[in-house]
PDB file of N, CA, C and O in Angstrom:
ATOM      1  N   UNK A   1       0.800 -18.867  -5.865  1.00  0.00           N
ATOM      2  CA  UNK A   1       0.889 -17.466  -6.196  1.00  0.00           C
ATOM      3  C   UNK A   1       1.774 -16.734  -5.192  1.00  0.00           C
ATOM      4  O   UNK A   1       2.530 -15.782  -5.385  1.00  0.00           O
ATOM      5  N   UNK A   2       1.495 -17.418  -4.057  1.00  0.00           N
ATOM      6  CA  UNK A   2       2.320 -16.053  -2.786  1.00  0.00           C
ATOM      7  C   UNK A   2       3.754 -17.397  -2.259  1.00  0.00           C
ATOM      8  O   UNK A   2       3.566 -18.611  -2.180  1.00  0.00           O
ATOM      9  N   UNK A   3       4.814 -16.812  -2.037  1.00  0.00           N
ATOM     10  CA  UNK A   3       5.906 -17.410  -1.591  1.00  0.00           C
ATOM     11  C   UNK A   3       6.946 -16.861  -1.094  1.00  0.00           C
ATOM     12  O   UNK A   3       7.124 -17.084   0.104  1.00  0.00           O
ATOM     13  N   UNK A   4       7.937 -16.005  -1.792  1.00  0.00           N
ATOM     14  CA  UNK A   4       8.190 -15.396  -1.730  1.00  0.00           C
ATOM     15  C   UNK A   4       8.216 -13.939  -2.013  1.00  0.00           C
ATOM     16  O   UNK A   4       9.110 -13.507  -2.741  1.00  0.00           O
ATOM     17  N   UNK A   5       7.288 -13.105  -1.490  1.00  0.00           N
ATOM     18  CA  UNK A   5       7.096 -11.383  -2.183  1.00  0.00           C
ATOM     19  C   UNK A   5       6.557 -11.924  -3.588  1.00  0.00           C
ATOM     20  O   UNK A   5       6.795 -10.925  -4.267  1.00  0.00           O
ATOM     21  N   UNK A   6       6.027 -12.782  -4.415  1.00  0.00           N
ATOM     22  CA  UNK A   6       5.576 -12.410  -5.585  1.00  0.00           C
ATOM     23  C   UNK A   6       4.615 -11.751  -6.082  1.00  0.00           C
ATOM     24  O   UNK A   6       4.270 -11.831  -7.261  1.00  0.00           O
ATOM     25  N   UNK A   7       3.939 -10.826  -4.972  1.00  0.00           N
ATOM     26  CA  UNK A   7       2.427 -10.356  -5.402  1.00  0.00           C
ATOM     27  C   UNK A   7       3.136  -8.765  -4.998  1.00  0.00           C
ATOM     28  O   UNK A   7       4.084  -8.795  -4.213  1.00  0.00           O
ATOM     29  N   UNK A   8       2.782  -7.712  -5.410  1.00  0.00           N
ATOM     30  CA  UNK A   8       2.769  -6.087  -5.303  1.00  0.00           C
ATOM     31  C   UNK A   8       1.540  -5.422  -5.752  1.00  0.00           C
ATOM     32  O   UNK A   8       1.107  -5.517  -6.901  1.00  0.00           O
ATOM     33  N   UNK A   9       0.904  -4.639  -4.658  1.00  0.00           N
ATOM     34  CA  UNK A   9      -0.060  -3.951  -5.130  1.00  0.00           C
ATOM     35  C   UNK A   9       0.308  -2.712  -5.072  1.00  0.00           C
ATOM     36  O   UNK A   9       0.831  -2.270  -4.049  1.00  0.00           O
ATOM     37  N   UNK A  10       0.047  -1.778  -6.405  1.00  0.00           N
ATOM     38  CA  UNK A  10      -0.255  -0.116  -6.188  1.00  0.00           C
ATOM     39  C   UNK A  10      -1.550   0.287  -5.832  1.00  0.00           C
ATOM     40  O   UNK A  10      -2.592  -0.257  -6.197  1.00  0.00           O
ATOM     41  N   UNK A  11      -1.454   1.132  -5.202  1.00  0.00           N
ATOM     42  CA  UNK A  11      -1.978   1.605  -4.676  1.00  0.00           C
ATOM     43  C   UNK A  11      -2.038   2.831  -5.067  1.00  0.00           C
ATOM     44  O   UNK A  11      -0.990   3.470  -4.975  1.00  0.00           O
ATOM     45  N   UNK A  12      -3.204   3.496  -5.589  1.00  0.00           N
ATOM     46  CA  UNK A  12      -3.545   5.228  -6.490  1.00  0.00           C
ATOM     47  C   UNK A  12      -3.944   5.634  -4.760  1.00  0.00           C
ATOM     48  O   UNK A  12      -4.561   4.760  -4.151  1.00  0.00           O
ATOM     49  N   UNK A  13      -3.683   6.601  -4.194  1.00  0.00           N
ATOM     50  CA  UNK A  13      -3.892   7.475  -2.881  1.00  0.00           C
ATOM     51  C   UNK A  13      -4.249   9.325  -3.391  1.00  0.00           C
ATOM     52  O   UNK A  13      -3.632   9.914  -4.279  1.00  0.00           O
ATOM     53  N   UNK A  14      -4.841   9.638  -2.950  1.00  0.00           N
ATOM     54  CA  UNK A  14      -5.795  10.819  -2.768  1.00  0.00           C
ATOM     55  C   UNK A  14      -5.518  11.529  -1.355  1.00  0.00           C
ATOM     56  O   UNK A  14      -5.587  10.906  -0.296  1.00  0.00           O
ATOM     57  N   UNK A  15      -5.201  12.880  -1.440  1.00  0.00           N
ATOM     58  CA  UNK A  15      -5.113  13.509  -0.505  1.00  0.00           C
ATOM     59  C   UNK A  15      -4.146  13.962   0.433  1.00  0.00           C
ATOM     60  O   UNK A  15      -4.318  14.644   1.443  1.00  0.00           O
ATOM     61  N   UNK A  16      -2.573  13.240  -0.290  1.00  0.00           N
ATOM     62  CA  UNK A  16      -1.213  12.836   0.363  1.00  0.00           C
ATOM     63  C   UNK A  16      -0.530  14.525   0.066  1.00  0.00           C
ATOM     64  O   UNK A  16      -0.632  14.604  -1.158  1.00  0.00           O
ATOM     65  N   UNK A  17      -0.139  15.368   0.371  1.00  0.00           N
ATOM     66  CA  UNK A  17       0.634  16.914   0.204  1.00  0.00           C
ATOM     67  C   UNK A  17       1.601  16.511   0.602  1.00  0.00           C
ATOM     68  O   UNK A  17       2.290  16.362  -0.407  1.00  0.00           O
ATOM     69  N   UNK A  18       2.291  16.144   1.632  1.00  0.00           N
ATOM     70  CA  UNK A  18       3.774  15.973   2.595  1.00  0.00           C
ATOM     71  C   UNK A  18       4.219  14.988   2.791  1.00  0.00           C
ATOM     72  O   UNK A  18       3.623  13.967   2.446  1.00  0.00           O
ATOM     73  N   UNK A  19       5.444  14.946   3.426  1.00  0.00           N
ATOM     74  CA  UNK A  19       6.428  13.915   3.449  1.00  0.00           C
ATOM     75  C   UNK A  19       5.772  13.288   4.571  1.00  0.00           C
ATOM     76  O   UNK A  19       6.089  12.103   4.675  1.00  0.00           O
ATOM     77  N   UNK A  20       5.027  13.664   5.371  1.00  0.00           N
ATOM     78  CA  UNK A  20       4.683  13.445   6.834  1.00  0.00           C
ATOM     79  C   UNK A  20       3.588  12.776   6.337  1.00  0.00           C
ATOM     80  O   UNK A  20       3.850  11.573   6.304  1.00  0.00           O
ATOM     81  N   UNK A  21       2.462  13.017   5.930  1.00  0.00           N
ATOM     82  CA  UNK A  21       1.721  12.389   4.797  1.00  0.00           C
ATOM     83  C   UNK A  21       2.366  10.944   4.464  1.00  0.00           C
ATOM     84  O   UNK A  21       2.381  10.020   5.277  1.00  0.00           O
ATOM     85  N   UNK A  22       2.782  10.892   3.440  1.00  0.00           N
ATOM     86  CA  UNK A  22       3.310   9.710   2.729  1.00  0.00           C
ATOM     87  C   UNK A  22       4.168   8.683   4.248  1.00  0.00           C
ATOM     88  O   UNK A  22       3.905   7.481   4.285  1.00  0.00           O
ATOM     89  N   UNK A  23       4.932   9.156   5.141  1.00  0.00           N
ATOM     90  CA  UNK A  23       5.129   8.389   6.353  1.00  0.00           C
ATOM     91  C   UNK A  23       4.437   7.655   6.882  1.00  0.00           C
ATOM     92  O   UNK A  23       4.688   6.471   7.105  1.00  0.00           O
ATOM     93  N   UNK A  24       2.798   8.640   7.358  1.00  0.00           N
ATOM     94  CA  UNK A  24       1.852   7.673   7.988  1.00  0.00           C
ATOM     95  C   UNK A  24       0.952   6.956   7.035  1.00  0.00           C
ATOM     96  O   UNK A  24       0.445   5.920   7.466  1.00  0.00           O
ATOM     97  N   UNK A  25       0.685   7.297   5.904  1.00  0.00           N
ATOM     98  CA  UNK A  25       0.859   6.304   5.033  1.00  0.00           C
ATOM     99  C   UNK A  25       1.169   4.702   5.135  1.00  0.00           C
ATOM    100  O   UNK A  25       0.308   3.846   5.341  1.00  0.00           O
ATOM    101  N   UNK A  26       2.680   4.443   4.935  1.00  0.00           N
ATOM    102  CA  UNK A  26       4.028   3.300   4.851  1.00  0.00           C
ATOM    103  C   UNK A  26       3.456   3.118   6.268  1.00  0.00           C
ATOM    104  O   UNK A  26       2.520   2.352   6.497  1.00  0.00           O
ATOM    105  N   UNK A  27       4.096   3.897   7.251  1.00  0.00           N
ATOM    106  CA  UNK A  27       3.800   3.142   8.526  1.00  0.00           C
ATOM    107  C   UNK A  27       2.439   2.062   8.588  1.00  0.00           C
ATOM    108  O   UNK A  27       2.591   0.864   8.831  1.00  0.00           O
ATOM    109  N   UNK A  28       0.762   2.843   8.263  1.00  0.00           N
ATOM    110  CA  UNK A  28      -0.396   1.998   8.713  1.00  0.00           C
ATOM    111  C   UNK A  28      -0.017   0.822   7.523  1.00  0.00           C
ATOM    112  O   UNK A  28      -0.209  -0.317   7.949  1.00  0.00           O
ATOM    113  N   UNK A  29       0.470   0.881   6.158  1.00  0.00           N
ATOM    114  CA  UNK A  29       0.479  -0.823   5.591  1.00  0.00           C
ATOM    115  C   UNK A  29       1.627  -0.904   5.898  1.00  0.00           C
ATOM    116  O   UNK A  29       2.057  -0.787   4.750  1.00  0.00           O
ATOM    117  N   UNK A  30       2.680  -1.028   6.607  1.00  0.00           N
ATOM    118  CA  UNK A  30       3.577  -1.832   6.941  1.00  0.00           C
ATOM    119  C   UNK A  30       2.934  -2.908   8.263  1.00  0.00           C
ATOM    120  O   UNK A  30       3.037  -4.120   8.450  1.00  0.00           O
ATOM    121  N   UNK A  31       2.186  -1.704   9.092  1.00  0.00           N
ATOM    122  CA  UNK A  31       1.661  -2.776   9.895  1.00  0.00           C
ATOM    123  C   UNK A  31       0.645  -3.805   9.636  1.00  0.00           C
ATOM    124  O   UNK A  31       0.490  -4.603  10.561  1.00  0.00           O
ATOM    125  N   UNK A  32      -0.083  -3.970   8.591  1.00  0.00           N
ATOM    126  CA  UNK A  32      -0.763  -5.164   8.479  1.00  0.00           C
ATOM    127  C   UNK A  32       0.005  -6.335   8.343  1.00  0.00           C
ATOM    128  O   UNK A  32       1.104  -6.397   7.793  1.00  0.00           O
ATOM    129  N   UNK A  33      -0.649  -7.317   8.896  1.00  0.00           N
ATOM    130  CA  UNK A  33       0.007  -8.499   8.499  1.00  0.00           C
ATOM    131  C   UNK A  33       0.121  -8.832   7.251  1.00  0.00           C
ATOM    132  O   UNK A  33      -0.605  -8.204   6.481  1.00  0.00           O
ATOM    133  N   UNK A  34       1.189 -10.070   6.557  1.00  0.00           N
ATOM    134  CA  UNK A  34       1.126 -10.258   5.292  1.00  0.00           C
ATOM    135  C   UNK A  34       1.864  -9.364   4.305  1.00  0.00           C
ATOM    136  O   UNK A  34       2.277  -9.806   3.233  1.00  0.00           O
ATOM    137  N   UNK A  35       2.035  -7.998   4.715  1.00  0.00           N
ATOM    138  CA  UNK A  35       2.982  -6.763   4.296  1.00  0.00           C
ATOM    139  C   UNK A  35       4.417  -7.008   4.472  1.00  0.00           C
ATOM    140  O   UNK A  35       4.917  -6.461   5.455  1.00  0.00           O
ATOM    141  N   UNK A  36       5.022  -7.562   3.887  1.00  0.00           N
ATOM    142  CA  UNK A  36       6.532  -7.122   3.542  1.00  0.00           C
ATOM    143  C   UNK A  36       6.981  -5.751   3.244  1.00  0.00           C
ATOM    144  O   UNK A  36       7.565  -5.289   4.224  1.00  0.00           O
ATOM    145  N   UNK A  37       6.936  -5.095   2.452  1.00  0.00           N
ATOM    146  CA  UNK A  37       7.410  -3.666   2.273  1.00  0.00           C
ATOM    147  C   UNK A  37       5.968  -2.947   1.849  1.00  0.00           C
ATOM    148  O   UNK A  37       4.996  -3.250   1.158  1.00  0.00           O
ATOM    149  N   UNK A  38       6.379  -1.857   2.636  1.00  0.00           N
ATOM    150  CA  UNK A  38       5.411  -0.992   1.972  1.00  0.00           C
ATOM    151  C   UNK A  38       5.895   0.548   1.601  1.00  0.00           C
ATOM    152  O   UNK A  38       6.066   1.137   2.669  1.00  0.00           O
ATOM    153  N   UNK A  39       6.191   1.453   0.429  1.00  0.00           N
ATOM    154  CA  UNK A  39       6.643   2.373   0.438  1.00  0.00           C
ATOM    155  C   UNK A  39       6.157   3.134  -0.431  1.00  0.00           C
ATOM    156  O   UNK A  39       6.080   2.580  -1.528  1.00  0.00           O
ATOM    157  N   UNK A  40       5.653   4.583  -0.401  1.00  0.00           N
ATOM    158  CA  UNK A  40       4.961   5.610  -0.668  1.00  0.00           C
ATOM    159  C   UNK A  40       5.894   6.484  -1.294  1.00  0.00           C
ATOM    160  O   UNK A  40       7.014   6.634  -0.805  1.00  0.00           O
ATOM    161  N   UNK A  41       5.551   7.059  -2.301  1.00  0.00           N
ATOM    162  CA  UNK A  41       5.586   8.137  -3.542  1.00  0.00           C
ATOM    163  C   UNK A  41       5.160   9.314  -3.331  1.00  0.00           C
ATOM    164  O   UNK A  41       3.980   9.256  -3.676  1.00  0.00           O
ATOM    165  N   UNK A  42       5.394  10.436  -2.951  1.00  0.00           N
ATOM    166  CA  UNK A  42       4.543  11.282  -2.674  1.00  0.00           C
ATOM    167  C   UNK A  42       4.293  12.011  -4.361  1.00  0.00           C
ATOM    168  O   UNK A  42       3.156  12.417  -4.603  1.00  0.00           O
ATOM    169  N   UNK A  43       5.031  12.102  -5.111  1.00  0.00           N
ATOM    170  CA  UNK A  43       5.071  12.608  -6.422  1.00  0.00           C
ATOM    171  C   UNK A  43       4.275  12.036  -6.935  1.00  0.00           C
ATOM    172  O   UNK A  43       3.521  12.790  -7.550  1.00  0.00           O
ATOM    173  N   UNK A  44       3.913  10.560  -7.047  1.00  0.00           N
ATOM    174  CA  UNK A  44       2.882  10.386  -7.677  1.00  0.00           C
ATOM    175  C   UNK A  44       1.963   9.764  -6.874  1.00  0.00           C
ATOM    176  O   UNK A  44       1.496   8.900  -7.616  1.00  0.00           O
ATOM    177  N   UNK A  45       1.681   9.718  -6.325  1.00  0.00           N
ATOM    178  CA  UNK A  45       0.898   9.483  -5.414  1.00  0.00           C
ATOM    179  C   UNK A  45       0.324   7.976  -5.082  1.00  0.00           C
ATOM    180  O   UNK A  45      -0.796   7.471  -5.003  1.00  0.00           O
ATOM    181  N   UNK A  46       1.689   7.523  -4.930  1.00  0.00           N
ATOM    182  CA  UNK A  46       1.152   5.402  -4.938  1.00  0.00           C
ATOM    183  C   UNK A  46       1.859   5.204  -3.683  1.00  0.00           C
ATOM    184  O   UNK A  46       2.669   5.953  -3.138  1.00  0.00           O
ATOM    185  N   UNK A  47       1.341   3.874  -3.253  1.00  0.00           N
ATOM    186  CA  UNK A  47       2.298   3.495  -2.500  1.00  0.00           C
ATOM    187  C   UNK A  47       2.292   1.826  -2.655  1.00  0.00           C
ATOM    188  O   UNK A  47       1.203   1.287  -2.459  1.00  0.00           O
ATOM    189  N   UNK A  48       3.436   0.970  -2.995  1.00  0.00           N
ATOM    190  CA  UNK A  48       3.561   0.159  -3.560  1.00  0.00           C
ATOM    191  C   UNK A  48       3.776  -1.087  -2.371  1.00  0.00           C
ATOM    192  O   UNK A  48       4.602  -1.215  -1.468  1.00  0.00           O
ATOM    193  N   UNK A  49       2.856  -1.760  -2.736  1.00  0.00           N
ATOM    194  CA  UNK A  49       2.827  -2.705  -1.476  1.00  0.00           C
ATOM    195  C   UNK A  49       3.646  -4.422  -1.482  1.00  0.00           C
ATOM    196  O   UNK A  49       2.945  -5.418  -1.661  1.00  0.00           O
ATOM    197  N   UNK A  50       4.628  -4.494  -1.341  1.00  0.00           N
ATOM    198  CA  UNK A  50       5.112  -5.990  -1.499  1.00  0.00           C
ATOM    199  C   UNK A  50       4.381  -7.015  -0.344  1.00  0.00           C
ATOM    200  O   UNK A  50       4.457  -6.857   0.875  1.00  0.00           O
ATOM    201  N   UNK A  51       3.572  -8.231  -1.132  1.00  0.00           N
ATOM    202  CA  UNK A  51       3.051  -8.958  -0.034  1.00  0.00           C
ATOM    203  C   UNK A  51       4.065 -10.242  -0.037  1.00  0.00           C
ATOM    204  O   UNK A  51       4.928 -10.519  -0.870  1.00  0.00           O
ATOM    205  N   UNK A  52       3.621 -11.070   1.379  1.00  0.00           N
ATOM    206  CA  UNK A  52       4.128 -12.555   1.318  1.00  0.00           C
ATOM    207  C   UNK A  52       2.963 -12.866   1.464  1.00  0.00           C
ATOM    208  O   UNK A  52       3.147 -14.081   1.379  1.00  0.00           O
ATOM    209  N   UNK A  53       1.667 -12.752   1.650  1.00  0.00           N
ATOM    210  CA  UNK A  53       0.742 -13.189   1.310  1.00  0.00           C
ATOM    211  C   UNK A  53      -0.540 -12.815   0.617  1.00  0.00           C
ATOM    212  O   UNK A  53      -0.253 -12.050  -0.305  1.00  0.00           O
ATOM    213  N   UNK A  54      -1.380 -12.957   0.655  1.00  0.00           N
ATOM    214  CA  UNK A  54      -2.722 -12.839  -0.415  1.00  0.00           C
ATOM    215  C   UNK A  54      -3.220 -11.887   1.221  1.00  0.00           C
ATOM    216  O   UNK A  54      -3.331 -12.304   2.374  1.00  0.00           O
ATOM    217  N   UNK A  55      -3.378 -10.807   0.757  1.00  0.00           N
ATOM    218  CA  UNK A  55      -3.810  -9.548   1.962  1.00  0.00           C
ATOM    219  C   UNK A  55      -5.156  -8.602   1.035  1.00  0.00           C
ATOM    220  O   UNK A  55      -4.957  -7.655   0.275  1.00  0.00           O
ATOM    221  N   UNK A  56      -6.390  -9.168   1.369  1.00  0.00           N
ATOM    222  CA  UNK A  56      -7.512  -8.872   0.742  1.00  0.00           C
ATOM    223  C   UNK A  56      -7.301  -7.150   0.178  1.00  0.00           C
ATOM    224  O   UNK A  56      -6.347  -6.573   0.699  1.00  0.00           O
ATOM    225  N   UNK A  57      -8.049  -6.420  -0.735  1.00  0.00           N
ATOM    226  CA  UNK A  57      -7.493  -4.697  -1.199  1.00  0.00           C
ATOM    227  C   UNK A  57      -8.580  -4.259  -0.080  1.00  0.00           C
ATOM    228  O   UNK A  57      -8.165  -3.137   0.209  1.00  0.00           O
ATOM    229  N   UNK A  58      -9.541  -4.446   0.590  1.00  0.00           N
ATOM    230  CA  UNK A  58     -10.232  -3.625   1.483  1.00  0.00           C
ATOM    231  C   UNK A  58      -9.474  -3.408   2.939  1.00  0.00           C
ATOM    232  O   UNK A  58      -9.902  -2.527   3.685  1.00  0.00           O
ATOM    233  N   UNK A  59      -8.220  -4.309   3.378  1.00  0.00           N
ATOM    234  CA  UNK A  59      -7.745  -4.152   4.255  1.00  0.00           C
ATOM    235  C   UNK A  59      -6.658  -2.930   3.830  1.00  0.00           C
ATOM    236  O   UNK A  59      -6.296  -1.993   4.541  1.00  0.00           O
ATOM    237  N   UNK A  60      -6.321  -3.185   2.678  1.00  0.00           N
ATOM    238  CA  UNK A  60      -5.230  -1.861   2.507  1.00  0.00           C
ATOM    239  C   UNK A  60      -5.828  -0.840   2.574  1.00  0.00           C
ATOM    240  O   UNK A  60      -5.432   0.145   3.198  1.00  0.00           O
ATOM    241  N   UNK A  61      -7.060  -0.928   1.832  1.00  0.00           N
ATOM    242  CA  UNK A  61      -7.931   0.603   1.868  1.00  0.00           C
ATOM    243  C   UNK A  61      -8.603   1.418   2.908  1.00  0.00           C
ATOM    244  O   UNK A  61      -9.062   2.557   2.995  1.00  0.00           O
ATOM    245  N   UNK A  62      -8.437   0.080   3.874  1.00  0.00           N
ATOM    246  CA  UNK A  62      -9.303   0.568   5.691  1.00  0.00           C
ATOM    247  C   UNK A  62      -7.484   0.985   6.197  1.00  0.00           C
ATOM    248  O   UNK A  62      -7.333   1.949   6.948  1.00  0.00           O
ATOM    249  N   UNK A  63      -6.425   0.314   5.793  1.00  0.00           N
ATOM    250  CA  UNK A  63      -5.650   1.113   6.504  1.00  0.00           C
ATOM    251  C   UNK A  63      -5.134   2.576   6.090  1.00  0.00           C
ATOM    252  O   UNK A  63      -4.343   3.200   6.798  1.00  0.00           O
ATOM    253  N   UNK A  64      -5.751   3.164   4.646  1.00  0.00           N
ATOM    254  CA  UNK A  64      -4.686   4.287   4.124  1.00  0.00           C
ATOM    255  C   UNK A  64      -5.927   5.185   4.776  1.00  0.00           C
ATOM    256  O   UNK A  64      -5.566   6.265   5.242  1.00  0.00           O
ATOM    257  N   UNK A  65      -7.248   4.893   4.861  1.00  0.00           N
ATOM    258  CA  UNK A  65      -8.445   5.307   5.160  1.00  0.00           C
ATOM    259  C   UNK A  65      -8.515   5.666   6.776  1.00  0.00           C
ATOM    260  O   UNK A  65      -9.374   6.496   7.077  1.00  0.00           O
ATOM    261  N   UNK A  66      -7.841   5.221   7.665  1.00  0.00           N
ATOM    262  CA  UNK A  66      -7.258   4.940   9.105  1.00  0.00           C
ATOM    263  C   UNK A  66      -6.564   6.460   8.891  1.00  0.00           C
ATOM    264  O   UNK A  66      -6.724   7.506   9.520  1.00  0.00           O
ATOM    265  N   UNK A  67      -5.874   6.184   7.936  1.00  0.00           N
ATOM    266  CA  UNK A  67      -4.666   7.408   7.886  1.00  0.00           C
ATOM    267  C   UNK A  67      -5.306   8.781   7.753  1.00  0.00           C
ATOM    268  O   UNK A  67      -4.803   9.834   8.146  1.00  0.00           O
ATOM    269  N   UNK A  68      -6.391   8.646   7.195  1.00  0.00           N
ATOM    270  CA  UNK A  68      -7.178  10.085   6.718  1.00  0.00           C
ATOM    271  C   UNK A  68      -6.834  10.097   5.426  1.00  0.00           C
ATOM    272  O   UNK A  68      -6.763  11.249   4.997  1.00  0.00           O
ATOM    273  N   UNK A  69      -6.467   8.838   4.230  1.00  0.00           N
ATOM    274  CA  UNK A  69      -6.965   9.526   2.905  1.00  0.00           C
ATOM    275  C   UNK A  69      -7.298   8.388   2.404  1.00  0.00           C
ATOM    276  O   UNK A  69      -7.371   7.360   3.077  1.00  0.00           O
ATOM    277  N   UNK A  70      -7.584   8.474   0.911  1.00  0.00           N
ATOM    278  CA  UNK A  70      -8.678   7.883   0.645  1.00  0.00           C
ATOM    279  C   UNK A  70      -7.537   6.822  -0.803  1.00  0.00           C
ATOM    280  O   UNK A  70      -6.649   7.132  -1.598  1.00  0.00           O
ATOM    281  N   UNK A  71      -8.012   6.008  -0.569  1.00  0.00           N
ATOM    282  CA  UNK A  71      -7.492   4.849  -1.885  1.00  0.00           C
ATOM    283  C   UNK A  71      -8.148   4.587  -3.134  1.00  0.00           C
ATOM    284  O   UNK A  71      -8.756   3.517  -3.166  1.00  0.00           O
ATOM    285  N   UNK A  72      -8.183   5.316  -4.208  1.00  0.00           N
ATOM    286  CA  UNK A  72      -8.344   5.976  -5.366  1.00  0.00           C
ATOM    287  C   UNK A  72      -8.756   4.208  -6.518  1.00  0.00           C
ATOM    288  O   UNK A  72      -9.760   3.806  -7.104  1.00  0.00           O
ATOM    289  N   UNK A  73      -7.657   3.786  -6.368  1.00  0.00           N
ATOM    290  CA  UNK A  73      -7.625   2.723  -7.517  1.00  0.00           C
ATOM    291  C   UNK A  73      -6.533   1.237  -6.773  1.00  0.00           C
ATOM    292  O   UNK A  73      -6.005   1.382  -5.671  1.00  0.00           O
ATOM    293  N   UNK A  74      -6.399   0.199  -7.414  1.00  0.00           N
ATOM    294  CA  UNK A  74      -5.307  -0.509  -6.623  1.00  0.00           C
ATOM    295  C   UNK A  74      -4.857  -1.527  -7.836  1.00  0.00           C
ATOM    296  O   UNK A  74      -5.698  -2.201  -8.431  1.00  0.00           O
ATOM    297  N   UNK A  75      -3.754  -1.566  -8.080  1.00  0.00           N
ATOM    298  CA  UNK A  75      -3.591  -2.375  -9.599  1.00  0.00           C
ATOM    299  C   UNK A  75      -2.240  -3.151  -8.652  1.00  0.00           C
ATOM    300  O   UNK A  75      -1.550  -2.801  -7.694  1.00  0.00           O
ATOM    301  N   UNK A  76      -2.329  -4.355  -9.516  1.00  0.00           N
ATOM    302  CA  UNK A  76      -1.765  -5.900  -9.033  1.00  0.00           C
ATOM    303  C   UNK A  76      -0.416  -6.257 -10.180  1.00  0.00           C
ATOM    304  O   UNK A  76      -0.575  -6.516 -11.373  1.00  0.00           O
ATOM    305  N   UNK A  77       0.967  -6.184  -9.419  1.00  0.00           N
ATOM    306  CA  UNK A  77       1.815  -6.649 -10.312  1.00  0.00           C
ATOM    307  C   UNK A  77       1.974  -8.151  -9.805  1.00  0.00           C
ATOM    308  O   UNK A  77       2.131  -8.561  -8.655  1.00  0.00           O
ATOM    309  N   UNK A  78       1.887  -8.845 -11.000  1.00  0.00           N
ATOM    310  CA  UNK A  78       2.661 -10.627 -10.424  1.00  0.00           C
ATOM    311  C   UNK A  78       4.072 -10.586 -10.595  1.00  0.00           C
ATOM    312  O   UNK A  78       4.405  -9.954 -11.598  1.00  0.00           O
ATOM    313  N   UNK A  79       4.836 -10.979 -10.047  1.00  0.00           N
ATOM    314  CA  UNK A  79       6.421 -11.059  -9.987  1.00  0.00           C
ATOM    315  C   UNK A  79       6.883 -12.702 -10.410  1.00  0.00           C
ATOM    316  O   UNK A  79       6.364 -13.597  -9.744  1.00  0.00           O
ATOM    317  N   UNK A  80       7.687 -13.017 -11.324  1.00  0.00           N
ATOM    318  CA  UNK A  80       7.711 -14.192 -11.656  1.00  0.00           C
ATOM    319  C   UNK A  80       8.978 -15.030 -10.866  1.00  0.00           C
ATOM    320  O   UNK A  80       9.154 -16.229 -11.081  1.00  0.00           O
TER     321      UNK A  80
END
């Protein structure tokens, strides 16, 4: 399943108003391990997570939760 980036999670986020917002956001999941890209929407309020590996959804949610907001929903694209 994981090899190259084939796994992406969205991420539904709660509570994001600003650009400054959506920054510390990207910044706390960029730093987990296993995170390849991580980049935030402030318009709609996702932030789309490219993994290289299998990175459990409670670690993403303790990091947007770190940030001061809250992780709403988390839906899984497979990349072929």
């Amino acid at each position: 399943m994981f090899g190259k980036e084939k796994t992406v999670k969205i991420l539904h986020i709660e509570g994001m108003s600003c650009s400054h917002c959506a920054a510390t956001v990207e910044k706390k999941l960029s730093e987990i391990k296993g995170v390849s890209d991580a980049s935030v929407d402030l318009d709609s309020k996702t932030a789309k997570v490219r993994l290289r590996k299998e990175v459990d959804d409670s670690v993403l949610t303790s990091a947007v939760d770190d940030a001061g907001f809250a992780v709403v929903s988390i839906d899984i694209q497979q990349k072929n």
